[in-house]
C-alpha positions in Angstrom: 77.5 42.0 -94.7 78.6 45.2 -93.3 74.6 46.4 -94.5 72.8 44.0 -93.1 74.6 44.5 -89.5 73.9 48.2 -90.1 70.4 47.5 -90.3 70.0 45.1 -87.8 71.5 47.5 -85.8 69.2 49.9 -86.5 66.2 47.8 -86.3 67.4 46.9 -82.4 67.9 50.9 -81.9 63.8 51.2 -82.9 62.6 48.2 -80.9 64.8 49.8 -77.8 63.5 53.2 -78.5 59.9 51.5 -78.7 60.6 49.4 -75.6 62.2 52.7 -73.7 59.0 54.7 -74.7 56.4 52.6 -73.8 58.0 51.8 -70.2 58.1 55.7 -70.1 54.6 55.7 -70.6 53.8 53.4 -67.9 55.5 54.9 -65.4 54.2 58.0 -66.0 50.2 56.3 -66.2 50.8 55.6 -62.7 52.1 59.1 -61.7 48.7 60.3 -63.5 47.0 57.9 -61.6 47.8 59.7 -58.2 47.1 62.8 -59.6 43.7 61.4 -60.6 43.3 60.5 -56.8 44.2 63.4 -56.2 41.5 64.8 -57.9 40.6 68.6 -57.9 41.4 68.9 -54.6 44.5 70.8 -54.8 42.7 73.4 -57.0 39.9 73.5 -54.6 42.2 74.3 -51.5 44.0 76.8 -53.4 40.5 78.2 -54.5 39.2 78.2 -51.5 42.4 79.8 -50.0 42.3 82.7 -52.2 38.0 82.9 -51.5 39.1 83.5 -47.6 41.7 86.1 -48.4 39.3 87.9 -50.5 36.4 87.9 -48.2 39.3 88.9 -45.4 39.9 91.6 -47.4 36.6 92.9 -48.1 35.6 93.0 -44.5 38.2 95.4 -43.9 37.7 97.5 -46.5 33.9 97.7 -45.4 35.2 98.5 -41.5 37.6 101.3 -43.1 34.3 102.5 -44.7 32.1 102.4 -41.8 34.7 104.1 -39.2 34.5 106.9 -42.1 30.7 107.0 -42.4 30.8 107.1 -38.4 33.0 110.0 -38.8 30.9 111.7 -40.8 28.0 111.3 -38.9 29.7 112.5 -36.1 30.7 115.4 -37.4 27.2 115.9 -38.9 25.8 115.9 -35.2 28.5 118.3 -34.1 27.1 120.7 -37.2 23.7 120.2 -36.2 24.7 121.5 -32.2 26.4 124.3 -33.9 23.0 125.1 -35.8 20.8 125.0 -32.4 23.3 127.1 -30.7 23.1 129.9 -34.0 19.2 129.1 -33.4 19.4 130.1 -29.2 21.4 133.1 -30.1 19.6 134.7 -32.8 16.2 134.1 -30.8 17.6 135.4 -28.0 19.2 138.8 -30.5 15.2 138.8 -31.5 14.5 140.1 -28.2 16.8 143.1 -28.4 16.3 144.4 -32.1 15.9 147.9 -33.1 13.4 147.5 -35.8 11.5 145.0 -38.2 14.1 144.5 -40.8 16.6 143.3 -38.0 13.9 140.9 -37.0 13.2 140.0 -40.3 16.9 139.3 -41.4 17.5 137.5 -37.6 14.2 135.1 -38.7 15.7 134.3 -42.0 18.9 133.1 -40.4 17.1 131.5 -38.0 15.4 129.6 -40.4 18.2 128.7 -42.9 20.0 127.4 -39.5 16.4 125.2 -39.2 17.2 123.5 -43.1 21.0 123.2 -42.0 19.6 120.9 -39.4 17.0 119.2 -41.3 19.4 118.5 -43.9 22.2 116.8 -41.7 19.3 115.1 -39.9 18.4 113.5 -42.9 21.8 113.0 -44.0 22.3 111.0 -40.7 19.4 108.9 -41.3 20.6 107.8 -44.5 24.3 107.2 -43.1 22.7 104.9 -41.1 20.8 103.6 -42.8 23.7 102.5 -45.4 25.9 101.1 -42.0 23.0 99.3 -41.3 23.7 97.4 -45.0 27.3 97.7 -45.0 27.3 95.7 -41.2 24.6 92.6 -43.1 27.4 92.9 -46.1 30.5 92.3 -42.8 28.0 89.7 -41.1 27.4 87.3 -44.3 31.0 87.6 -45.5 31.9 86.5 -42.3 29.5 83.7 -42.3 30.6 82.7 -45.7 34.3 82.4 -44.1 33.1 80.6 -41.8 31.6 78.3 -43.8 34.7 78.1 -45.9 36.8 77.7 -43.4 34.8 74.5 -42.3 35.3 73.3 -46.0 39.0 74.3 -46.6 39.9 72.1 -43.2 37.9 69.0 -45.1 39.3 69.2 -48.1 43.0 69.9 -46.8 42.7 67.1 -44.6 41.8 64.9 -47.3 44.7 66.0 -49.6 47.4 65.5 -46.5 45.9 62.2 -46.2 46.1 61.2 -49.7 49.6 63.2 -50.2 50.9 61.2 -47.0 49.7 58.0 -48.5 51.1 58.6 -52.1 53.8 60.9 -51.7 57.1 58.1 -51.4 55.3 56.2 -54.5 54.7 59.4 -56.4 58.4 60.6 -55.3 59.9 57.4 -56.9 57.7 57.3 -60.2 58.9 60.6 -61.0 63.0 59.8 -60.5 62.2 56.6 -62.5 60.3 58.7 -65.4 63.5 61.3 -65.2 65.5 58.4 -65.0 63.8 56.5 -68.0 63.1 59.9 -70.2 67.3 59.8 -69.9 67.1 57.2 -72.2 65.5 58.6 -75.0 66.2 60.4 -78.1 64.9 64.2 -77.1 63.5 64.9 -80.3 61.1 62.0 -79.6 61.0 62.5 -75.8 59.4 65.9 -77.3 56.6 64.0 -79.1 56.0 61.8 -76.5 55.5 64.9 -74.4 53.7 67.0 -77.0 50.6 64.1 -77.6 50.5 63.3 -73.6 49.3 66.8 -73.3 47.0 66.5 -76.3 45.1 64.1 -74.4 43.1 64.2 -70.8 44.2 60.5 -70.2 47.8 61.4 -71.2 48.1 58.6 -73.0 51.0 59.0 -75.8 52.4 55.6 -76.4 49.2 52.2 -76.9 48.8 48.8 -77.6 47.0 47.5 -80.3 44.2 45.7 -78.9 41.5 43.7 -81.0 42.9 45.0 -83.9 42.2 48.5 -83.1 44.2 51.6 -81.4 44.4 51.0 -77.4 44.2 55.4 -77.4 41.3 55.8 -80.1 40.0 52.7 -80.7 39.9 53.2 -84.4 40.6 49.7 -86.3 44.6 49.4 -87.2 44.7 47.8 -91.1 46.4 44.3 -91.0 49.4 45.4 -92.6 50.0 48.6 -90.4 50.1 45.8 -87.5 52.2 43.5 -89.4 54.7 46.2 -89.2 54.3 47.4 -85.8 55.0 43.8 -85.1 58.3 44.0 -86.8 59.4 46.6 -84.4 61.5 48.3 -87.7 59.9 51.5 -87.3 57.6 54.2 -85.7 54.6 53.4 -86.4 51.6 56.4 -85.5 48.0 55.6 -85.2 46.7 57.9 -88.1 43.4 58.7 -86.5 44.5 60.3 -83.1 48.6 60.4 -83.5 50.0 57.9 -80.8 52.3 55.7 -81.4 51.3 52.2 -81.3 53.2 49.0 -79.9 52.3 45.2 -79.9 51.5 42.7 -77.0 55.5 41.9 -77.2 56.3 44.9 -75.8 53.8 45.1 -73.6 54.7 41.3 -72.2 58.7 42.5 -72.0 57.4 45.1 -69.8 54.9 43.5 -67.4 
């Protein structure tokens, strides 16, 4: 007598842990379901987010460049004065030389004060030329945050509506699933867990419908739902791994 009590007892502990687990997964469809309303969207704001700060950031990098080519350039012109003054004062020592070879070596410097100028000249031509770029580079990016900008208020509008819409229901799914996961056994709240996150749909716990797997739709053998029916034991689909329940326990919890 004491046996059979023992194993009545133990068939009630299954059905409960059954009945426990697949009101877990119920609660915890609907959670997904909000996240599914959800959508991308708060990947795309934090995308988008992190696009702006980047952009941000290369802007200022490009103006920290450009204040240094200006610099450069600057100094470049100052060089080139420097060279025409030389230039004045050597022509003007031209006039008061002794003899050919202090022409001669006047002339020279003259003329290496000439390519000093011609160099920075074209040095200066292709500074500018590259602020030229660098300012289109500073004028798209901030275009494209712009753009962005436009986007990110969209999209984080949408979420704050849909947040402000869901957020109470999503706040008490989750203290219900916390509340409900409280009731089961860890080692299979852990396999619960570890086959939700096997699948996109997060579906870990199904019903057999039309004699096949509510998760794979595979076809469950007459005796494998004879036993599910019994509620005696865990019974796993063997084609995708989730544990299947009958219509009784889907009834008990509707």
């Amino acid at each position: 007598m004491s046996k059979a009590k023992d194993a009545s007892r133990a068939d009630s502990s299954i059905e409960e842990a059954l009945r426990n687990l697949y009101r877990l997964q119920k609660i915890d469809s609907k959670i997904d379901e909000i996240q599914i309303l959800k959508g991308e969207l708060p990947m795309e704001v934090k995308d988008l987010e992190d696009e702006l700060t980047g952009l941000k950031t290369r802007i200022t990098k490009i103006e920290e460049d450009l204040g240094q080519v200006e610099g450069a350039i600057a100094n470049r012109k100052n060089t080139i004065k420097e060279s025409e003054s030389l230039i004045k004062k050597y022509q003007k020592q031209q006039n008061n030389v002794k003899n050919n070879r202090e022409y001669d070596a006047l002339s020279k410097e003259i003329e290496m004060q000439k390519l000093e100028i011609q160099l920075n000249e074209k040095r200066i031509r292709e500074a500018e030329t590259d602020m030229a770029e660098r300012q289109e580079q500073i004028d798209a990016a901030k275009k494209a945050i712009k753009d962005k900008e436009k986007n990110l208020k969209t999209k984080r509008e949408e979420l704050e509506r849909i947040i402000e819409e869901t957020d109470a229901e999503e706040k008490a799914l989750l203290k219900k699933s916390k509340d409900q996961a409280a009731k089961i056994e860890d080692r299979l709240l852990q396999a619960y867990h570890r086959i939700r996150s096997t699948y996109r749909n997060g579906l870990a716990v199904v019903t057999v419908n039309r004699d096949a797997c509510g998760g794979c739709y595979n076809a469950i053998p007459p005796q494998t739902q004879m036993e599910i029916r019994q509620h005696k034991k865990i019974i796993i689909c063997e084609h995708c791994g989730r544990v299947l329940v009958d219509e009784v326990l889907e009834k008990a919890h509707a």
